[in-house]
C-alpha positions as CSV (number, residue, x, y, z in Angstrom):
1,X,1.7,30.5,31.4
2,X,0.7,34.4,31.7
3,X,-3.2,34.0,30.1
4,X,-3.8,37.9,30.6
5,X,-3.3,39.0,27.5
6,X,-4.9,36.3,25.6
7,X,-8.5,37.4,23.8
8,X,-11.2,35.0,24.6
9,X,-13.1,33.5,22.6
10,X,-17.1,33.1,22.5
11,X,-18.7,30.8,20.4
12,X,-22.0,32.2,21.0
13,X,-25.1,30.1,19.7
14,X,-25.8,33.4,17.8
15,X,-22.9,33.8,15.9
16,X,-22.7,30.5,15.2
17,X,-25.8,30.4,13.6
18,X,-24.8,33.3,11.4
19,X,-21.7,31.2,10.4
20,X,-23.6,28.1,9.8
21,X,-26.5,30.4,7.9
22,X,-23.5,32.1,5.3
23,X,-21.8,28.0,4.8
24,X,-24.9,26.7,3.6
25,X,-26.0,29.4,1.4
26,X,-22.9,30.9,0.2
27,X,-23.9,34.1,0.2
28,X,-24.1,37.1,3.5
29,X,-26.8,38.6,1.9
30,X,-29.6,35.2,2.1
31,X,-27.8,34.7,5.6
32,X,-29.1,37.7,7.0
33,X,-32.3,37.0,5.8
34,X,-32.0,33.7,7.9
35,X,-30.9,35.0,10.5
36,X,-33.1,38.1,10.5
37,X,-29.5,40.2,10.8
38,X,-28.8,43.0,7.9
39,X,-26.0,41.9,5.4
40,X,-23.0,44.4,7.1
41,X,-24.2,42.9,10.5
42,X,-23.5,39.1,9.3
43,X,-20.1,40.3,7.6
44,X,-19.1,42.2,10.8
45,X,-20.0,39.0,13.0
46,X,-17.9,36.5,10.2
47,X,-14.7,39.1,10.6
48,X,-15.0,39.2,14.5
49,X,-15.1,35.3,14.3
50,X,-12.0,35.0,12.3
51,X,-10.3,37.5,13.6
52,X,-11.1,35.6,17.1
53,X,-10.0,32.2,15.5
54,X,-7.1,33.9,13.7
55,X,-7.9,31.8,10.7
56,X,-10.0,33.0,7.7
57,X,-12.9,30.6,7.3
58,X,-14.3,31.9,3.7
59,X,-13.1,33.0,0.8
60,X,-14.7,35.5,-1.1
61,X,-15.8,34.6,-4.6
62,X,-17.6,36.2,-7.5
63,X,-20.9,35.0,-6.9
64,X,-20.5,35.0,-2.9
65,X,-18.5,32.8,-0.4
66,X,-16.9,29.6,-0.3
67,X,-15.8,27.9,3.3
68,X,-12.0,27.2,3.5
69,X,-10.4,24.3,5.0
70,X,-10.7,25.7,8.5
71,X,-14.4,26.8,7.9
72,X,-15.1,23.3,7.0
73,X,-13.8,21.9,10.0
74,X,-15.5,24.4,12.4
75,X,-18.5,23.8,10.3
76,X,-18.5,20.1,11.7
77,X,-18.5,21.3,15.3
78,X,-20.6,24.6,14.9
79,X,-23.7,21.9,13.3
80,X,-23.3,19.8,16.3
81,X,-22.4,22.5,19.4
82,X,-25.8,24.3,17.9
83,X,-28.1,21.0,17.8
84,X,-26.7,20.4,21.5
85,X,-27.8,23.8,22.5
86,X,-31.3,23.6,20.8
87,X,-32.3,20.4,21.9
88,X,-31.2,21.8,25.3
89,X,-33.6,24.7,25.7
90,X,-36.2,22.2,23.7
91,X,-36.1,20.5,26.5
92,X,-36.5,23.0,29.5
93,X,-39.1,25.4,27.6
94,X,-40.3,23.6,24.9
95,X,-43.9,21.5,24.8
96,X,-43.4,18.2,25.7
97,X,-44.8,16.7,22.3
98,X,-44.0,12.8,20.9
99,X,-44.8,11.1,17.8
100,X,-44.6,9.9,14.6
101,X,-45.1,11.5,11.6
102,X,-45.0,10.4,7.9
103,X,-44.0,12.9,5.3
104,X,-43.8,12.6,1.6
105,X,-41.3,14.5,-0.2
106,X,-40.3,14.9,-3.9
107,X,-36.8,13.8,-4.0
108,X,-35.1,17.1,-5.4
109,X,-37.0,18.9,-2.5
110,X,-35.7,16.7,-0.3
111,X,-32.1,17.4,-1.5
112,X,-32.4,21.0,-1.2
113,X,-35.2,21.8,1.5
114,X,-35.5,18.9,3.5
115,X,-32.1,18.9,6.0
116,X,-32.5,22.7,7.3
117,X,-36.3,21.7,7.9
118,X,-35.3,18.4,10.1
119,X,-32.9,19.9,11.8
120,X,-34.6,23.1,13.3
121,X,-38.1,20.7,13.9
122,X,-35.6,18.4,15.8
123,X,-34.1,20.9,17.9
124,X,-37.8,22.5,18.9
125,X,-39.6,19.3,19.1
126,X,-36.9,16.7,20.1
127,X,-39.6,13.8,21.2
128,X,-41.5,13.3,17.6
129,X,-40.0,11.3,14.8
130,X,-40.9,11.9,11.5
131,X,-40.5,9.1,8.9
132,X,-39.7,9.9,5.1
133,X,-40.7,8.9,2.4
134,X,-39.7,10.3,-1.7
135,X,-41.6,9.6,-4.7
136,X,-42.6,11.5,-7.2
137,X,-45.5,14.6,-6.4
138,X,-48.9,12.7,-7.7
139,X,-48.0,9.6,-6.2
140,X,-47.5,11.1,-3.0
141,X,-50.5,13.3,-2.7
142,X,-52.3,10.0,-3.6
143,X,-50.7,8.6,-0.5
144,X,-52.1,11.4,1.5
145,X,-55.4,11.0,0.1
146,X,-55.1,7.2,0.8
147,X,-53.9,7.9,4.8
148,X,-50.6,6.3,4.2
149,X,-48.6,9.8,4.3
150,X,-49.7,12.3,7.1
151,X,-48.3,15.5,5.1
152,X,-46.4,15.3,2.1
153,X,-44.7,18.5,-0.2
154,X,-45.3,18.4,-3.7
155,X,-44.6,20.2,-6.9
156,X,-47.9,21.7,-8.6
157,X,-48.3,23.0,-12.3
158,X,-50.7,25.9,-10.1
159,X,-52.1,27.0,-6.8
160,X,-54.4,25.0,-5.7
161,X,-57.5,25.3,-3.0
162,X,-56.5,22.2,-1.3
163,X,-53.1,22.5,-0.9
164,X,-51.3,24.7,1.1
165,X,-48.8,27.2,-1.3
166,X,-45.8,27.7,-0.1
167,X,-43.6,28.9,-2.9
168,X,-43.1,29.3,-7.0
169,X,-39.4,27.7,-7.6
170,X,-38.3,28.5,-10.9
171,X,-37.8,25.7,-13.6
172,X,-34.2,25.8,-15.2
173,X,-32.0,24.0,-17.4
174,X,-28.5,22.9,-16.3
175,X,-25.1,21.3,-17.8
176,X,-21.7,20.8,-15.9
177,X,-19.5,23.4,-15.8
178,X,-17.1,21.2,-17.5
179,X,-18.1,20.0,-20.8
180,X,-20.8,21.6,-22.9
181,X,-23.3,18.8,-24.3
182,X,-25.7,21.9,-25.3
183,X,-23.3,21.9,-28.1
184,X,-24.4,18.3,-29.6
185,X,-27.6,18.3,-31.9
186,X,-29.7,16.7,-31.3
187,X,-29.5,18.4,-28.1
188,X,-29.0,15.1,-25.4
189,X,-31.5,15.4,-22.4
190,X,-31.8,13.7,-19.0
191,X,-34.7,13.4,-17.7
192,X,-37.3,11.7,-15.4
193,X,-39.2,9.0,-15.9
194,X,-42.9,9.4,-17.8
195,X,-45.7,11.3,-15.8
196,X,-43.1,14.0,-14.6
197,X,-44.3,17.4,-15.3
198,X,-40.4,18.5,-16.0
199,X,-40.0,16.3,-18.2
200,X,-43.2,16.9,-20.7
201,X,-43.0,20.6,-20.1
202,X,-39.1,20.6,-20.9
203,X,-39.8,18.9,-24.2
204,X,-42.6,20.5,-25.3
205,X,-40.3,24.1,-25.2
206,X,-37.6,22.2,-27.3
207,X,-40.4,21.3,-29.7
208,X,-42.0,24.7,-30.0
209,X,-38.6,26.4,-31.0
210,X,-37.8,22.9,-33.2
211,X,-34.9,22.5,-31.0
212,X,-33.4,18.5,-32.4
213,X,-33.2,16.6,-28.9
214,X,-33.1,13.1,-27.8
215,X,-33.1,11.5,-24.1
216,X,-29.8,10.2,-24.1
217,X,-30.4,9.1,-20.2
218,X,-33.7,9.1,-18.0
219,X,-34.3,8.1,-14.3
220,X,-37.0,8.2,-12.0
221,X,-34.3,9.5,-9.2
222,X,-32.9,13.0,-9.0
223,X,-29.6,11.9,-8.0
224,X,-29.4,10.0,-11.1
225,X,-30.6,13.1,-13.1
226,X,-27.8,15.4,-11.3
227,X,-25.2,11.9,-12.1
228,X,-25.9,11.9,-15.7
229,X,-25.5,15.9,-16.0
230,X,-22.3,15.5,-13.8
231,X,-20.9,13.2,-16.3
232,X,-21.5,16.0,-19.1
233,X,-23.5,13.2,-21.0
234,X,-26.6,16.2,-21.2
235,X,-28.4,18.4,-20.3
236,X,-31.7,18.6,-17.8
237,X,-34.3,20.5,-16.4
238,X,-34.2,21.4,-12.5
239,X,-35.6,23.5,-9.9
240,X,-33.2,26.6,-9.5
241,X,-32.8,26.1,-6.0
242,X,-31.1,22.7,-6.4
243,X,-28.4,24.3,-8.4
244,X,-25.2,23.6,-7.1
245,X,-21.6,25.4,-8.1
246,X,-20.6,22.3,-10.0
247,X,-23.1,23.0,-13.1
248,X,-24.2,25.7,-15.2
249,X,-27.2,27.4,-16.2
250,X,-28.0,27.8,-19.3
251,X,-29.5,30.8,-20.8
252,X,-29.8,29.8,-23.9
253,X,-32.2,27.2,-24.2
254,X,-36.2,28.1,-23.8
255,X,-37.5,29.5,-21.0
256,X,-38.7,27.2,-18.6
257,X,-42.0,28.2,-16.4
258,X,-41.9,28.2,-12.3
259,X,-43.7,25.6,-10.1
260,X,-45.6,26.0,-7.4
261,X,-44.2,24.3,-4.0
262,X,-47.5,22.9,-1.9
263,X,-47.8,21.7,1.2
264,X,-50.7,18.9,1.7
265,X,-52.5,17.5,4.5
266,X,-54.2,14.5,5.5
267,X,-57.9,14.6,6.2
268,X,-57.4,12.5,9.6
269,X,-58.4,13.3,13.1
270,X,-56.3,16.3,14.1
271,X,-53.3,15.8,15.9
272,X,-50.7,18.1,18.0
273,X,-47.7,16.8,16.3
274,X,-48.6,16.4,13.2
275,X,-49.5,20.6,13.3
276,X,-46.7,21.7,14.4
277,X,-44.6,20.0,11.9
278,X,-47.1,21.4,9.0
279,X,-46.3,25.2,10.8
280,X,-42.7,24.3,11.2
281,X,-42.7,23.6,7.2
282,X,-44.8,26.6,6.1
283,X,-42.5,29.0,8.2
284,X,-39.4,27.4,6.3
285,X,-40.1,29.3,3.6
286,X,-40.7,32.5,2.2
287,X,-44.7,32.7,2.1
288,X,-45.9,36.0,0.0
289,X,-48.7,37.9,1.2
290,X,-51.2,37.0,-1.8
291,X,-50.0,33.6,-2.9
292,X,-50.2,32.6,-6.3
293,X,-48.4,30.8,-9.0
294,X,-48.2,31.3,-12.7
295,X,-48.9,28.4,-15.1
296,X,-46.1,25.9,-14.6
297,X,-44.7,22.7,-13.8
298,X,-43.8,20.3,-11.4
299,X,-41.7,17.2,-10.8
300,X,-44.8,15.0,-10.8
């Protein structure tokens, strides 16, 4: 077989990151911010990979991009070919760190935040395990209070001087795309169980326009909440960032107000690991100069 003419192909860690970066969000434009890379640079690295492949892996869509049947397969390999690399040069440069470390999380910021967080901490710091656990955002900073949790995030109606602040997520309400139960009066909400701030703050809006509602389904899990909106049995309240293409916003309902995304720590005796997992978190996201939060909400 004459191989001369054949283009080869690299499957570079870099532009597999890019690719992997554009799958998740669905969009060039919050890839490059990933990936520190301008938006034309991450298109121009997508086209050089399909035209390598000869196979288009996205299509484009209104809103962004949506992986095709071949992206979805190299997908697969490009997640694990990356974590083989990473955990590579972890383990030839990296500090030679073990552990355990146990982090609360609200379960809607787990959905959404959670796996590009593990995954990046796992490939730097291979050696320390962190052990999860969800509940809702005042039972967990009790834990940390109590020493049971080492760190924990949380969802805060405002800044606070103990927490760390690490974002305002905007409040929102969703439906399916399929059914429209905003229709029904009274309106028909899902929502969490008592003591969650989405769940006082998204009635009290219905009541100040005398919106008609009643909690036609209620759950102290968010895949229940997401499960009951899927089922176009009603409506609910949500971080924006959890908002997949299956469901709708909806504009039409009252405004919602933002929440304020906190990172907390124990008051224990200071440890190497369980830094560098608190700096590994705080560099996930998007930290503004002069933190601050207007008045809000938070998932408990």
């Amino acid at each position: 077989m004459d191989t001369r003419n054949i283009h080869p192909m690299n499957l570079t860690p870099d532009i597999l990151r890019t690719f992997v970066a554009a799958a998740q969000s669905g969009n060039f434009t919050h890839a490059a911010k990933q990936v520190h890379l301008t938006q034309s640079a991450v298109s121009m690295q997508i086209r050089r990979l399909e035209s390598d492949i000869g196979k288009p892996l996205f299509n484009r869509i209104t809103r962004g991009v949506e992986l095709t049947p071949h992206g979805e397969r190299l997908l697969r390999y490009a997640r694990r070919l990356l974590q083989i690399h990473d955990k590579a040069v972890a383990s030839l440069t990296g500090p030679n760190l073990n552990g355990q470390i146990r982090l609360g999380v609200p379960e809607e910021l787990s959905h959404r935040y959670l796996p590009g967080i593990l995954r990046s901490f796992s490939a730097r710091y291979p050696l320390i395990s962190v052990d999860i656990h969800c509940d809702f955002s005042n039972r967990l900073k009790e834990m940390v209070e109590e020493g049971q949790l080492d760190l924990c995030l949380a969802n805060d109606e405002t800044s606070t001087r103990v927490g760390h602040f690490l974002r305002n997520e905007p409040v929102v309400w969703i439906a399916p795309r399929d059914a429209a139960p905003e229709m029904e009066s009274p309106l028909p909400l899902a929502l969490f169980h008592q003591g969650c701030m989405y769940r006082k703050w998204g009635m009290q809006a219905l009541a100040q326009k005398d919106i008609p509602f009643r909690i036609a389904y209620s759950s102290p899990s968010f895949a229940g909440i997401l499960a009951a909106v899927r089922s176009g049995v009603a409506v609910a309240p949500v971080g924006k960032s959890s908002v997949t293409r299956e469901f709708r916003i909806l504009e039409t309902l009252p405004a919602l107000p933002y929440v304020c995304i906190t990172l907390y720590s124990g008051n224990g005796p200071e440890d190497k690991a369980k830094a560098c997992l608190s700096q590994h978190i705080a560099g996930s996201f998007d930290i503004p100069a002069e933190p601050g939060c207007e008045k809000g909400h938070g998932s408990g």
